[in-house]
mmCIF file of the N, C-alpha and C atoms, coordinates in Angstrom:
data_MODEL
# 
_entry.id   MODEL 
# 
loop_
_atom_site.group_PDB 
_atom_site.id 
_atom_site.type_symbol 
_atom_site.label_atom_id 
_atom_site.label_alt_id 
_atom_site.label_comp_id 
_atom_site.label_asym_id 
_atom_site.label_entity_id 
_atom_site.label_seq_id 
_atom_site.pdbx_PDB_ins_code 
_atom_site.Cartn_x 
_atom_site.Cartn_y 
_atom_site.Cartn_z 
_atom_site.occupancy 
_atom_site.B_iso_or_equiv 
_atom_site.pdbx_formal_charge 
_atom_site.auth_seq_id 
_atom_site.auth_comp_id 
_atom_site.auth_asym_id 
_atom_site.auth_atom_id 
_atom_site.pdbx_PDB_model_num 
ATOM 1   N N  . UNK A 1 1  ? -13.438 4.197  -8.168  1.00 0.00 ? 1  UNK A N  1 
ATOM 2   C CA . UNK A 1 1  ? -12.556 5.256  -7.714  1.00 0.00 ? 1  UNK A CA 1 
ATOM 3   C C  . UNK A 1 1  ? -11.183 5.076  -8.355  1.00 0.00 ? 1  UNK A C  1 
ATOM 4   N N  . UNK A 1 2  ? -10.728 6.121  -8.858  1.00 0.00 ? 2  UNK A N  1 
ATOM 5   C CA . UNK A 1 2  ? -9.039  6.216  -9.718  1.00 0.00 ? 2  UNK A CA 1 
ATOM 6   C C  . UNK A 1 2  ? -8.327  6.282  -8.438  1.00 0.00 ? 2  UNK A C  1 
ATOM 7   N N  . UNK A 1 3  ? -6.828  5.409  -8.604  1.00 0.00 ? 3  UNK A N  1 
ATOM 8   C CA . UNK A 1 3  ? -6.206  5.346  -7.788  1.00 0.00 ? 3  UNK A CA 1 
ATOM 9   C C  . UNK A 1 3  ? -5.128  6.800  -8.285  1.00 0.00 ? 3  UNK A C  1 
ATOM 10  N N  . UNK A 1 4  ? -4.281  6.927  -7.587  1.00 0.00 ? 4  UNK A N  1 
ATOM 11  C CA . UNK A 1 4  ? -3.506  8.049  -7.590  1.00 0.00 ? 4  UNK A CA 1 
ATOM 12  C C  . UNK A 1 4  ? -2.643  7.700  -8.811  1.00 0.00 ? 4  UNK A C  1 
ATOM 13  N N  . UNK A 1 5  ? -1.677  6.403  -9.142  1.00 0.00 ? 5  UNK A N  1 
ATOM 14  C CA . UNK A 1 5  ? -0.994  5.888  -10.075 1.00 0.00 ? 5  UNK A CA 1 
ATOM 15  C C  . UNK A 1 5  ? -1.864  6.222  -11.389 1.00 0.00 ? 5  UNK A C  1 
ATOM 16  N N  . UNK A 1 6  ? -3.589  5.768  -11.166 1.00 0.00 ? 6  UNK A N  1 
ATOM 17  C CA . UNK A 1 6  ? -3.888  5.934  -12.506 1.00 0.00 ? 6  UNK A CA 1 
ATOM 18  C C  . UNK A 1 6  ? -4.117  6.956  -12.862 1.00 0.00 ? 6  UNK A C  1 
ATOM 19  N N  . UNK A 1 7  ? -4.127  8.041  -12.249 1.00 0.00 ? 7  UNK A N  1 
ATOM 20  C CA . UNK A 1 7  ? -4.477  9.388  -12.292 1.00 0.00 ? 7  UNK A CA 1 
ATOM 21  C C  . UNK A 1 7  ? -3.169  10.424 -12.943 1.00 0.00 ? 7  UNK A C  1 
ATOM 22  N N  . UNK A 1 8  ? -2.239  9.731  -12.409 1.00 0.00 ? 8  UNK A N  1 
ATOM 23  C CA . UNK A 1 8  ? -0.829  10.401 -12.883 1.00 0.00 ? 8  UNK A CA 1 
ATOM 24  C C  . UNK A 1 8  ? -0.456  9.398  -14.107 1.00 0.00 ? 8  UNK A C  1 
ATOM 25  N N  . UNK A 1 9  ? -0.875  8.374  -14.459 1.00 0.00 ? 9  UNK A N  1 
ATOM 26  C CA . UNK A 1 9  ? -0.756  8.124  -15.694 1.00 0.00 ? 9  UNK A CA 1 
ATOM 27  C C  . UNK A 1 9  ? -1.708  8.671  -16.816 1.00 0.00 ? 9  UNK A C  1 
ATOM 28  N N  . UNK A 1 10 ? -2.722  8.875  -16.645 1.00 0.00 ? 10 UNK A N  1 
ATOM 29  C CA . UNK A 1 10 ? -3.910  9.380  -17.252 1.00 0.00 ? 10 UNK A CA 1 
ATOM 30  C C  . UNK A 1 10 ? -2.845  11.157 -17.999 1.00 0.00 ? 10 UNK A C  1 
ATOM 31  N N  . UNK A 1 11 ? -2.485  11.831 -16.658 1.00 0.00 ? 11 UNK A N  1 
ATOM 32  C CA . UNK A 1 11 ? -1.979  13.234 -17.200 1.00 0.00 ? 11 UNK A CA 1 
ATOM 33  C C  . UNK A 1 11 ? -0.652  13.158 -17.821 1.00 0.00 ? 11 UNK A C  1 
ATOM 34  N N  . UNK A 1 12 ? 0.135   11.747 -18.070 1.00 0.00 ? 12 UNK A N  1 
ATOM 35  C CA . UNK A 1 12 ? 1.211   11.485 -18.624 1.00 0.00 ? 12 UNK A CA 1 
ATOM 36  C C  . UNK A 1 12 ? 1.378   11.725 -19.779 1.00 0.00 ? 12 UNK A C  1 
ATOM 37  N N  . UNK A 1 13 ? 0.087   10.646 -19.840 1.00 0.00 ? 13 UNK A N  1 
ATOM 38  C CA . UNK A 1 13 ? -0.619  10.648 -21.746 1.00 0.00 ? 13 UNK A CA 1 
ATOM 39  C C  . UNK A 1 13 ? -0.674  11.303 -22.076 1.00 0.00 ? 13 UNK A C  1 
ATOM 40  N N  . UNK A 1 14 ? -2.197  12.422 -21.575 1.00 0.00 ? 14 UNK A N  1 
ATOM 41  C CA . UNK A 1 14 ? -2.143  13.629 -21.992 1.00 0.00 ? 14 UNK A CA 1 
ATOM 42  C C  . UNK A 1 14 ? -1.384  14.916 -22.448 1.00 0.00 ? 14 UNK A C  1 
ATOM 43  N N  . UNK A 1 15 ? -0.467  15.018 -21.555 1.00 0.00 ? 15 UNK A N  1 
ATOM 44  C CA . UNK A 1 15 ? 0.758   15.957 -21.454 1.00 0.00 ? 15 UNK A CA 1 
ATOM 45  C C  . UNK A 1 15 ? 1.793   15.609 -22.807 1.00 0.00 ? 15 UNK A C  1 
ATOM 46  N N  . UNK A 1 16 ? 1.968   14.155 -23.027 1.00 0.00 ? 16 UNK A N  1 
ATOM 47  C CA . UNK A 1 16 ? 2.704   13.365 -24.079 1.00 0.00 ? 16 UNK A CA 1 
ATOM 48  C C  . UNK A 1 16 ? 2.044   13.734 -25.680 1.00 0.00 ? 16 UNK A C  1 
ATOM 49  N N  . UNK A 1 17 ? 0.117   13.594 -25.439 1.00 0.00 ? 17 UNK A N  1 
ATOM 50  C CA . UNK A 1 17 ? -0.260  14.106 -27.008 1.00 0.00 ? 17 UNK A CA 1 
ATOM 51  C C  . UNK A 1 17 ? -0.283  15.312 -26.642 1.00 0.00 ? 17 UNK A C  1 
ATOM 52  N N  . UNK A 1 18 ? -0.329  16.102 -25.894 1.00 0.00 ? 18 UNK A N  1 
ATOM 53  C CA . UNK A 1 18 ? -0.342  17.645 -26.183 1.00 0.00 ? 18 UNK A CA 1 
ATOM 54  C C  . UNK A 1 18 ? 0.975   17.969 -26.492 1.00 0.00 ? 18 UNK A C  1 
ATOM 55  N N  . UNK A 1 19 ? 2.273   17.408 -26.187 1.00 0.00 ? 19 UNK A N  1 
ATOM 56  C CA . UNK A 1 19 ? 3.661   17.790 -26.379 1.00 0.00 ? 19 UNK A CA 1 
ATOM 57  C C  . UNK A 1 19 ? 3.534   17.196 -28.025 1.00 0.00 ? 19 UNK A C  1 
ATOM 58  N N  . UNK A 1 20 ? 2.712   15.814 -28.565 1.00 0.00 ? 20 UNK A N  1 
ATOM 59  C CA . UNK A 1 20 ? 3.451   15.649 -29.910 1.00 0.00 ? 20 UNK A CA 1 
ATOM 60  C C  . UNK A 1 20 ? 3.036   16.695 -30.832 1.00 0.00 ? 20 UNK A C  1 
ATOM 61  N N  . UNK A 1 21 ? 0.929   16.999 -30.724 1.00 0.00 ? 21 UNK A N  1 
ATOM 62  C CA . UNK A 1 21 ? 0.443   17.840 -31.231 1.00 0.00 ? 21 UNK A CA 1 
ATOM 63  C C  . UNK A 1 21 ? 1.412   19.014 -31.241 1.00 0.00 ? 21 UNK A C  1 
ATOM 64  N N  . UNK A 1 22 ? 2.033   19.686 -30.328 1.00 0.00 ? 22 UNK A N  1 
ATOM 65  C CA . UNK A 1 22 ? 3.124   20.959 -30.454 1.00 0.00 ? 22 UNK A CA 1 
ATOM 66  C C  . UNK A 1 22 ? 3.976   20.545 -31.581 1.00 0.00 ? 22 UNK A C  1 
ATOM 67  N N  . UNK A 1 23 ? 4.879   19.392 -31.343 1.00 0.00 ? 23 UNK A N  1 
ATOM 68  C CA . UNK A 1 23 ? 5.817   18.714 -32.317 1.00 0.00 ? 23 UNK A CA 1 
ATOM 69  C C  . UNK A 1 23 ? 5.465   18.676 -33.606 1.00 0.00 ? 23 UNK A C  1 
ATOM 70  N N  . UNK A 1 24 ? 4.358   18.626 -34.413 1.00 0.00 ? 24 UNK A N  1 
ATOM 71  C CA . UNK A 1 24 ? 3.711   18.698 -35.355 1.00 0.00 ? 24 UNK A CA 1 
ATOM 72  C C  . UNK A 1 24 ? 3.403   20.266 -35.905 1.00 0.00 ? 24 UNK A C  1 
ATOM 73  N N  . UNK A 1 25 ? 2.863   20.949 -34.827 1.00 0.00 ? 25 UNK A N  1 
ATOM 74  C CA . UNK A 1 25 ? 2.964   22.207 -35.543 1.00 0.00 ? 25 UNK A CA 1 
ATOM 75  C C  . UNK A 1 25 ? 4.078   23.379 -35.375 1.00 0.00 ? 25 UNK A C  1 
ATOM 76  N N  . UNK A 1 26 ? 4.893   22.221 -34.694 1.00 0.00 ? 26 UNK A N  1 
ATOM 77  C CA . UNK A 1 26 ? 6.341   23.618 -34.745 1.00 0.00 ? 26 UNK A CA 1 
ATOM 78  C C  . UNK A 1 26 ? 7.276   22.830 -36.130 1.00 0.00 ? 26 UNK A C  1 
ATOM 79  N N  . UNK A 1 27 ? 6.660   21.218 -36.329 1.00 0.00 ? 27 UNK A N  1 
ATOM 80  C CA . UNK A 1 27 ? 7.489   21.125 -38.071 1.00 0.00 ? 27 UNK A CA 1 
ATOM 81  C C  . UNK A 1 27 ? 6.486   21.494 -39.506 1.00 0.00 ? 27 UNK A C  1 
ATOM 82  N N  . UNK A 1 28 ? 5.362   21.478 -38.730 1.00 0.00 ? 28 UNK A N  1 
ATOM 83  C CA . UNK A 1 28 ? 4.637   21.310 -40.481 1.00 0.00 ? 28 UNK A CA 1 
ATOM 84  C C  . UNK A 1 28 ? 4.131   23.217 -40.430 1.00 0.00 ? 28 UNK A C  1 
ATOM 85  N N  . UNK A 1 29 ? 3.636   23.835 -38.980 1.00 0.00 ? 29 UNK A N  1 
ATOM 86  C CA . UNK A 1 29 ? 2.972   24.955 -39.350 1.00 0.00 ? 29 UNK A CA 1 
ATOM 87  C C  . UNK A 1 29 ? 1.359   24.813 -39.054 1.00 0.00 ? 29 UNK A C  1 
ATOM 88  N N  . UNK A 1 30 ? 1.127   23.588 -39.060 1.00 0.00 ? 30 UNK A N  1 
ATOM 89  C CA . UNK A 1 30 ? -0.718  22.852 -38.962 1.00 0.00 ? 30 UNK A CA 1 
ATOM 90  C C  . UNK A 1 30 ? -0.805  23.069 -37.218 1.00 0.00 ? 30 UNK A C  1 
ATOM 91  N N  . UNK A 1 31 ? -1.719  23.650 -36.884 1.00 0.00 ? 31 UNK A N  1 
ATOM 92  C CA . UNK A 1 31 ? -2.333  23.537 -35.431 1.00 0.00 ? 31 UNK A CA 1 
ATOM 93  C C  . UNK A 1 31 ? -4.051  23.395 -35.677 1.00 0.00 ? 31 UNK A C  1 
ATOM 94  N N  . UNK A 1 32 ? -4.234  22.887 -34.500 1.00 0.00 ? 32 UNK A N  1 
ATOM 95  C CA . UNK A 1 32 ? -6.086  23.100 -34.886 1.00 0.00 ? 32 UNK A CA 1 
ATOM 96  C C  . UNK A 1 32 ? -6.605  24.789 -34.260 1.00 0.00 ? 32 UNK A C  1 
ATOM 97  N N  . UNK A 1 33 ? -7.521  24.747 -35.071 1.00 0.00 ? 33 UNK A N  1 
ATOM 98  C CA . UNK A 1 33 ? -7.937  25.814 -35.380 1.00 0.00 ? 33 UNK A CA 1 
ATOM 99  C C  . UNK A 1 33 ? -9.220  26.000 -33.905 1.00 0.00 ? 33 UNK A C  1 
ATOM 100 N N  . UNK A 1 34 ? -8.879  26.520 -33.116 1.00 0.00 ? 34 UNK A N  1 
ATOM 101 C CA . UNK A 1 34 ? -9.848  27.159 -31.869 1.00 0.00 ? 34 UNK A CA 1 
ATOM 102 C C  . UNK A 1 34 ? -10.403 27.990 -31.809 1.00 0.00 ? 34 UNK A C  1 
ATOM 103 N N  . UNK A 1 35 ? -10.331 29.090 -33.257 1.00 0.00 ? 35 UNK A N  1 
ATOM 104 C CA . UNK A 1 35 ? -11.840 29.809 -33.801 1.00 0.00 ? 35 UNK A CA 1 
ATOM 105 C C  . UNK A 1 35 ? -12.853 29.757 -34.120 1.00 0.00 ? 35 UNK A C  1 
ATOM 106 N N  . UNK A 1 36 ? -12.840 28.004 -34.115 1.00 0.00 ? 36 UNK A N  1 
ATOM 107 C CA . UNK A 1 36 ? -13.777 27.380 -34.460 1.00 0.00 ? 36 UNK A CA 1 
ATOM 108 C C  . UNK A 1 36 ? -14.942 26.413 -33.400 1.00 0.00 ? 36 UNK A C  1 
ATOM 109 N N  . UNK A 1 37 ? -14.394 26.981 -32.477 1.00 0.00 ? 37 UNK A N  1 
ATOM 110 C CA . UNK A 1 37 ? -14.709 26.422 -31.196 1.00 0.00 ? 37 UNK A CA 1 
ATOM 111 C C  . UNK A 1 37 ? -15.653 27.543 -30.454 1.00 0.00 ? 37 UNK A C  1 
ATOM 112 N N  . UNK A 1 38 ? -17.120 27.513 -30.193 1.00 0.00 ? 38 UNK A N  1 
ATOM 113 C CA . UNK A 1 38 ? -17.875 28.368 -29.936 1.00 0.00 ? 38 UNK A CA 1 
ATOM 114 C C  . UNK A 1 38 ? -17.539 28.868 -28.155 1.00 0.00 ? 38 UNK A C  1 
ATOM 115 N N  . UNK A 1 39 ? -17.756 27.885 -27.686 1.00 0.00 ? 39 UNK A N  1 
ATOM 116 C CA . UNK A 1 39 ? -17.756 28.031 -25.951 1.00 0.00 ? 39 UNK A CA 1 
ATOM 117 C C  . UNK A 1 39 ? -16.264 28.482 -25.612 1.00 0.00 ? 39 UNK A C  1 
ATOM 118 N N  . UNK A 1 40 ? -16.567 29.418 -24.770 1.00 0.00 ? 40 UNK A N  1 
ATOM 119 C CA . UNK A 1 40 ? -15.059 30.126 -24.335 1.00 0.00 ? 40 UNK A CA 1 
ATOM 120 C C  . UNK A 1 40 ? -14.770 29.492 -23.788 1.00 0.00 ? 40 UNK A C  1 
ATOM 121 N N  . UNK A 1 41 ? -15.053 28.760 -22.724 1.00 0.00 ? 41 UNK A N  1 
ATOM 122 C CA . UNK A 1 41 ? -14.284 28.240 -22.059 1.00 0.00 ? 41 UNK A CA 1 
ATOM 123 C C  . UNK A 1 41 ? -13.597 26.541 -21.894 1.00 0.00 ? 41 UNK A C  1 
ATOM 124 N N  . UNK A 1 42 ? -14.409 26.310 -23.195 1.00 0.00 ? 42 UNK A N  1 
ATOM 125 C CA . UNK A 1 42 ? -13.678 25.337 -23.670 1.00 0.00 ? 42 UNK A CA 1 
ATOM 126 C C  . UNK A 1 42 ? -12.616 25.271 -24.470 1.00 0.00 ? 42 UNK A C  1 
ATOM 127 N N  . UNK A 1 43 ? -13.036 26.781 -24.799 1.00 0.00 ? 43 UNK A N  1 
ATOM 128 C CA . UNK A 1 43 ? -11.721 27.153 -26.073 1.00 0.00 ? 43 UNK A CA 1 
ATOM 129 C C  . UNK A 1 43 ? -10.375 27.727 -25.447 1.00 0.00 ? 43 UNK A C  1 
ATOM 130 N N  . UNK A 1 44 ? -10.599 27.985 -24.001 1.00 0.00 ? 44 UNK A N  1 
ATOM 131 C CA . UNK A 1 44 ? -9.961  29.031 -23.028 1.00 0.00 ? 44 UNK A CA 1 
ATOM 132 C C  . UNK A 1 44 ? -8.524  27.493 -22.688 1.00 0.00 ? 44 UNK A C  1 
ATOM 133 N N  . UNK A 1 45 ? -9.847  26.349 -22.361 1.00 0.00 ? 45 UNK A N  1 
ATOM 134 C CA . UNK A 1 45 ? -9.086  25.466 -22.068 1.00 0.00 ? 45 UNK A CA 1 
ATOM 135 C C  . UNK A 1 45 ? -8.067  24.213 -22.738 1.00 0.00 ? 45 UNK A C  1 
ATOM 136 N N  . UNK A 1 46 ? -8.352  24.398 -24.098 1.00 0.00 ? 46 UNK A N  1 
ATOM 137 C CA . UNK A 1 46 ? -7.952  23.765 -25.558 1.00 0.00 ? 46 UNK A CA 1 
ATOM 138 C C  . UNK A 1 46 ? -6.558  24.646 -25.178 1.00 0.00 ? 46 UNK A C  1 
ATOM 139 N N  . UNK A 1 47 ? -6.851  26.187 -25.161 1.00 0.00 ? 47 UNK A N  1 
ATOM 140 C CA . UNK A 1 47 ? -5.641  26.841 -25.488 1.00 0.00 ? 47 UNK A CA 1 
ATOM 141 C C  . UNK A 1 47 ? -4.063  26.980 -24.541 1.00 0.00 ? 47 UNK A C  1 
ATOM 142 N N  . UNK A 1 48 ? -4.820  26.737 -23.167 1.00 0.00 ? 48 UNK A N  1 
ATOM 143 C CA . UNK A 1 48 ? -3.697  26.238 -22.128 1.00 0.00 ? 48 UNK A CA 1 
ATOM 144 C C  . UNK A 1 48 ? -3.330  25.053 -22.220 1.00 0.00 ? 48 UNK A C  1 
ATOM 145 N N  . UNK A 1 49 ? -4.136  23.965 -22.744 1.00 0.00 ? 49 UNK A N  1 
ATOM 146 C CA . UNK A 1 49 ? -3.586  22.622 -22.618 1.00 0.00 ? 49 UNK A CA 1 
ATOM 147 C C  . UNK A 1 49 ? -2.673  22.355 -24.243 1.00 0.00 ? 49 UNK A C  1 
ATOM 148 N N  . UNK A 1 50 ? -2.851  23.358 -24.565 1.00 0.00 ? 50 UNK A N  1 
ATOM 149 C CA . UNK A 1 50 ? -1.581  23.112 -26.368 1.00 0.00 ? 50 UNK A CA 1 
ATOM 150 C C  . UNK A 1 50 ? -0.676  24.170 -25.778 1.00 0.00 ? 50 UNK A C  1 
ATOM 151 N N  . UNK A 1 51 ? -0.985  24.970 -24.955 1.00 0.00 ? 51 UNK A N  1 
ATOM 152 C CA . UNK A 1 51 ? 0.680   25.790 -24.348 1.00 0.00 ? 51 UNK A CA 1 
ATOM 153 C C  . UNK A 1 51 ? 1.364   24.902 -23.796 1.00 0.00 ? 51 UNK A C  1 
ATOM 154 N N  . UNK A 1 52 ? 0.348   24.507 -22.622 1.00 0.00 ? 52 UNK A N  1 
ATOM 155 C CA . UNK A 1 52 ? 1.572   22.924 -22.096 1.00 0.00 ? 52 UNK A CA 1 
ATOM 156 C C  . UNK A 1 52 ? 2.437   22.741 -22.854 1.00 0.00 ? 52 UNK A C  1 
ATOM 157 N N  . UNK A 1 53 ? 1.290   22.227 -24.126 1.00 0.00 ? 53 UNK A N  1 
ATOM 158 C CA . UNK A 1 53 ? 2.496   20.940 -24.881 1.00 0.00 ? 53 UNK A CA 1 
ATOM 159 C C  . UNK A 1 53 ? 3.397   21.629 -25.498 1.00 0.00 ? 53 UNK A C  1 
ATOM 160 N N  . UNK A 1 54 ? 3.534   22.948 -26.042 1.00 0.00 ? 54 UNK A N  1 
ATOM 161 C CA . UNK A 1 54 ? 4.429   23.548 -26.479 1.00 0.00 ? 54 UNK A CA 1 
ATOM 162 C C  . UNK A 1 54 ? 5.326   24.142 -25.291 1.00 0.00 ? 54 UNK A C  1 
ATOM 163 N N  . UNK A 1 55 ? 5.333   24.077 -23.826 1.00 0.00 ? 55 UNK A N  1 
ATOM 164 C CA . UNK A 1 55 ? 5.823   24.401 -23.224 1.00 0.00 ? 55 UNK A CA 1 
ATOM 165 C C  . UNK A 1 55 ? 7.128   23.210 -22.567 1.00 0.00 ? 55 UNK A C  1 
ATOM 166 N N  . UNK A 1 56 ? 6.367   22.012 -22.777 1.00 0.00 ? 56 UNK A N  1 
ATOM 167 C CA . UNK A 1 56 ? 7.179   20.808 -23.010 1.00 0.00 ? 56 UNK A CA 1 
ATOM 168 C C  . UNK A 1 56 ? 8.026   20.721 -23.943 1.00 0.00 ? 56 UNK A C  1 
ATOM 169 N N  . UNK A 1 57 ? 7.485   20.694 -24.873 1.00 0.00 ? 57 UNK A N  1 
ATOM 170 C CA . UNK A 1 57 ? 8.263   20.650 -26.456 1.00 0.00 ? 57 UNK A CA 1 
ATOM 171 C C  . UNK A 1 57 ? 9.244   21.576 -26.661 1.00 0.00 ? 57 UNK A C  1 
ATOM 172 N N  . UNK A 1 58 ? 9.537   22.905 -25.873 1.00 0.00 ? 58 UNK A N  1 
ATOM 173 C CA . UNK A 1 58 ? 10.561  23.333 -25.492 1.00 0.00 ? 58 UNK A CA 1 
ATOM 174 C C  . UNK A 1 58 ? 11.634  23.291 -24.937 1.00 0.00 ? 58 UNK A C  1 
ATOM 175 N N  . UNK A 1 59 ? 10.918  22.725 -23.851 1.00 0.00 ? 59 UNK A N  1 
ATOM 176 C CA . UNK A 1 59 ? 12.028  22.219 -22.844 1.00 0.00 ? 59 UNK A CA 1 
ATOM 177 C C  . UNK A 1 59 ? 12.868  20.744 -23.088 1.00 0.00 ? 59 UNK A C  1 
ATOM 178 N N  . UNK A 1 60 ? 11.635  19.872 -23.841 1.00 0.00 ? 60 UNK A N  1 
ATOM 179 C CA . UNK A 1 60 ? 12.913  19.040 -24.454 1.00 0.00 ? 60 UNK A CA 1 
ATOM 180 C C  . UNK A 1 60 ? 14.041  19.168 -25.568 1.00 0.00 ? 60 UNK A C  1 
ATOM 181 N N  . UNK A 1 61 ? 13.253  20.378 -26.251 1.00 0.00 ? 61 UNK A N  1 
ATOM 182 C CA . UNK A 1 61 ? 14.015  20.876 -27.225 1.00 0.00 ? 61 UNK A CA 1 
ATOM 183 C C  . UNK A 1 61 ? 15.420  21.465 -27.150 1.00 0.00 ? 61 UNK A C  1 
ATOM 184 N N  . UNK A 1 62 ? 15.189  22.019 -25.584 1.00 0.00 ? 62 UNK A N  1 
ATOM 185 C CA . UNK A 1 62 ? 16.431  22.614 -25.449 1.00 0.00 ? 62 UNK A CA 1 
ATOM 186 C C  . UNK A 1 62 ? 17.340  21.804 -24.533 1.00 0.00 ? 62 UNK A C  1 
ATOM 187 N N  . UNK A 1 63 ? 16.961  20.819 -23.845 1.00 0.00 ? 63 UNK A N  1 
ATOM 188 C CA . UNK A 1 63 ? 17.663  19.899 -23.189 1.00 0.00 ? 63 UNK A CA 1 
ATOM 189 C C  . UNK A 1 63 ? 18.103  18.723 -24.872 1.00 0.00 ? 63 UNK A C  1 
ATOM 190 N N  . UNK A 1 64 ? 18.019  18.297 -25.435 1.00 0.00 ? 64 UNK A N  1 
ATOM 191 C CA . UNK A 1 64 ? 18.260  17.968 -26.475 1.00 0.00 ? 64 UNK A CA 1 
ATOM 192 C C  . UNK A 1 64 ? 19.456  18.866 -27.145 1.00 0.00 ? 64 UNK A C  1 
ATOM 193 N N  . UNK A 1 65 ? 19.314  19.975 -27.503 1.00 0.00 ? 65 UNK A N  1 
ATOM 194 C CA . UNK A 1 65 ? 19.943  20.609 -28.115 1.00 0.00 ? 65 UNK A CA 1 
ATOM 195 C C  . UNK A 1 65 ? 21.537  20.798 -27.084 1.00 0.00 ? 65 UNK A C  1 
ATOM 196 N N  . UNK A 1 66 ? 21.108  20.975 -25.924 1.00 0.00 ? 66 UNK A N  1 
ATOM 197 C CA . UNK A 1 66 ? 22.201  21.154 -24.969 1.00 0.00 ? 66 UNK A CA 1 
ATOM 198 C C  . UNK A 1 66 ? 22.684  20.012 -24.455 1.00 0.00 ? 66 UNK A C  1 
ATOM 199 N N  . UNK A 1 67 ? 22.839  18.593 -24.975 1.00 0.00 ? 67 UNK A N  1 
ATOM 200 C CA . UNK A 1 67 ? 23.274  17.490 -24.361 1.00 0.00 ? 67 UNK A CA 1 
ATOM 201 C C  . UNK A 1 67 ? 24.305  17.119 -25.456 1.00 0.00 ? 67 UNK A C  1 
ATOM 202 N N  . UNK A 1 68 ? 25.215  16.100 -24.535 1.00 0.00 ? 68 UNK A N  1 
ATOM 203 C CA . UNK A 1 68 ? 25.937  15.420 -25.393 1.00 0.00 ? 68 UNK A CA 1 
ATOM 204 C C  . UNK A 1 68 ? 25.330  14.175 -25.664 1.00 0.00 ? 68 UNK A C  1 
ATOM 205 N N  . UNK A 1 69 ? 24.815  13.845 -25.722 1.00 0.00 ? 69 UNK A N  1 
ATOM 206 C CA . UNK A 1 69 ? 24.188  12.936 -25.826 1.00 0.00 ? 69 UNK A CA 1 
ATOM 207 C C  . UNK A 1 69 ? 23.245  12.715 -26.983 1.00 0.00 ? 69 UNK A C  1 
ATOM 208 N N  . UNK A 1 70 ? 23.250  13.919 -27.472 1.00 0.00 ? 70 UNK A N  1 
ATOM 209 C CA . UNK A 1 70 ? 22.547  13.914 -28.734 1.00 0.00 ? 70 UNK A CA 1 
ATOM 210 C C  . UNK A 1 70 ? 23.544  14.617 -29.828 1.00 0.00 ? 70 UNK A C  1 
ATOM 211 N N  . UNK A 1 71 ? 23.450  14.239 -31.470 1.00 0.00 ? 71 UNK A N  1 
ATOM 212 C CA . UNK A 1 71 ? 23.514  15.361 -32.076 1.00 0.00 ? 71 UNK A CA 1 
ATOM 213 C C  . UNK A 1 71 ? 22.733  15.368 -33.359 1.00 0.00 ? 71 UNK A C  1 
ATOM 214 N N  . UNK A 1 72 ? 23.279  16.559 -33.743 1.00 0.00 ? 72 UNK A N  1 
ATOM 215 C CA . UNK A 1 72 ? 22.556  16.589 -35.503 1.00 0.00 ? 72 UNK A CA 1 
ATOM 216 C C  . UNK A 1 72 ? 23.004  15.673 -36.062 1.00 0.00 ? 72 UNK A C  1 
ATOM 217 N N  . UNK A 1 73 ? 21.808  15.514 -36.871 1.00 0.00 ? 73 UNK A N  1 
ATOM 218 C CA . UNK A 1 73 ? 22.077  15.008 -38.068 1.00 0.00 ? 73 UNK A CA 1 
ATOM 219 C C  . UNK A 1 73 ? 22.243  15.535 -39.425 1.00 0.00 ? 73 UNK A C  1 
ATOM 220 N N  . UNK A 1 74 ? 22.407  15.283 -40.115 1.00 0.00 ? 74 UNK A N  1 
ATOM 221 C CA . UNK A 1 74 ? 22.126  16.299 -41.380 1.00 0.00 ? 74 UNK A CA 1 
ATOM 222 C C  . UNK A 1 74 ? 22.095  15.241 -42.474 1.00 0.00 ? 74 UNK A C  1 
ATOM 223 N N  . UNK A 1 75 ? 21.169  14.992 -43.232 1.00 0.00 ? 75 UNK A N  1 
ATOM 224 C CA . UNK A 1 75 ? 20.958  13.992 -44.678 1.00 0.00 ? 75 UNK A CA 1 
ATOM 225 C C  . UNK A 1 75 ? 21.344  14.382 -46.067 1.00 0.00 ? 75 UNK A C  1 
# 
């Protein structure tokens, strides 16, 4: 039986590669391709769990952008 701790670490992870996977295709343009995925409702569920992460990847984006605590860089 999963204890509650491991259970909320388990969706940490998850939530963490679905936010980098976003991070990756909001710099390169590359996402995986879910046309390629026959079963709807696996494909139904691929597609909410990469909104997450782009829904994350927003929100740090803009807490980032709006802090002092951070700034640009420029090379």
């Amino acid at each position: 039986m999963l204890g509650l701790g491991r259970v909320g670490h388990w969706m940490f992870d998850l939530i963490a590669i679905s936010t980098i996977i976003a991070g990756v295709k909001k710099n390169t343009g590359y996402g995986f391709h879910l046309g390629s995925i026959q079963d709807t409702s696996i494909r139904s569920f691929l597609d909410t769990y990469f909104q997450l992460g782009e829904t994350v990847f927003g929100i740090i984006s803009g807490y980032v952008v709006n802090s002092r605590y951070f700034k640009k860089q420029i090379d």
